[in-house]
N, C-alpha and C positions, 0 to 999 in steps of 0.2 A: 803848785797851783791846783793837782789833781785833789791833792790833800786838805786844801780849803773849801774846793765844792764837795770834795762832800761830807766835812764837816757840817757845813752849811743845808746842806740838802738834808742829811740824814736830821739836823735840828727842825727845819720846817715840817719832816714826816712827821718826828715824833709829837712838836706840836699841835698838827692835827690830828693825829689820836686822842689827845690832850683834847681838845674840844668837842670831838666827837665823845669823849665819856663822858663829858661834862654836861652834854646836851643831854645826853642819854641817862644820865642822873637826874633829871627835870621827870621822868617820867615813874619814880618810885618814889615815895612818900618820904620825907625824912634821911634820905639819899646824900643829900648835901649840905646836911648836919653831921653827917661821919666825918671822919677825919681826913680819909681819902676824899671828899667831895671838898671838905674846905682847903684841901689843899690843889683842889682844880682850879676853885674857884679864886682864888690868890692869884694863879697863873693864867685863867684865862678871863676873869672879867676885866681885867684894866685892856685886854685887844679886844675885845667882843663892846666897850662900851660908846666907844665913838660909832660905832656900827647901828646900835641902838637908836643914839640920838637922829643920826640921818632916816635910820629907815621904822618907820611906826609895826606896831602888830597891828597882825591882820586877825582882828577881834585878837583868839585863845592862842592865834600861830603866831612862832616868832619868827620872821623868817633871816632875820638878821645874822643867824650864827650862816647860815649856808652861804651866803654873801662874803661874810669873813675867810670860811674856809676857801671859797672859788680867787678871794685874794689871796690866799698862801698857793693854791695851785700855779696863779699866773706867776708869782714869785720863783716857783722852782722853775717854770716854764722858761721864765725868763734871765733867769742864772744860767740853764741849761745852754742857752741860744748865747750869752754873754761868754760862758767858757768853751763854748766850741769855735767861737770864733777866736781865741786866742791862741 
């Protein structure tokens, strides 16, 4: 069981790295036409897109990736709480 969370965990961490470069590729010109960018963009726009639709920009901000991320945080939070009671 030890071995599942943290599989599990360590996949959620690296995900949000994953999103945090990906966000942080929005902010250099031509960033996520590389091939490292499109291959974020593979992996994180199909989670970041339903996130989109619920939550509008705010004008030039998006605040939508930060909302996605704070769902993978309760996620570990919440694995963490599920395997220690086991």
């Amino acid at each position: 069981m030890d071995l599942l969370f943290t599989l599990l965990y360590y996949a959620i961490q690296f995900y949000t790295f994953a999103l945090i470069a990906y966000i942080l590729l929005s902010w250099f010109p031509g960033a996520r036409e590389s091939s490292f960018g499109e291959f974020l963009g593979r992996i994180c726009e199909p989670y970041l897109e339903p996130f989109r639709k619920i939550i509008p920009p705010l004008g030039m901000i998006d605040i939508s990736p930060i909302v996605a991320i704070l769902v993978l945080r309760f996620a570990i939070n919440g694995l963490t709480v599920l395997f220690s009671m086991l």
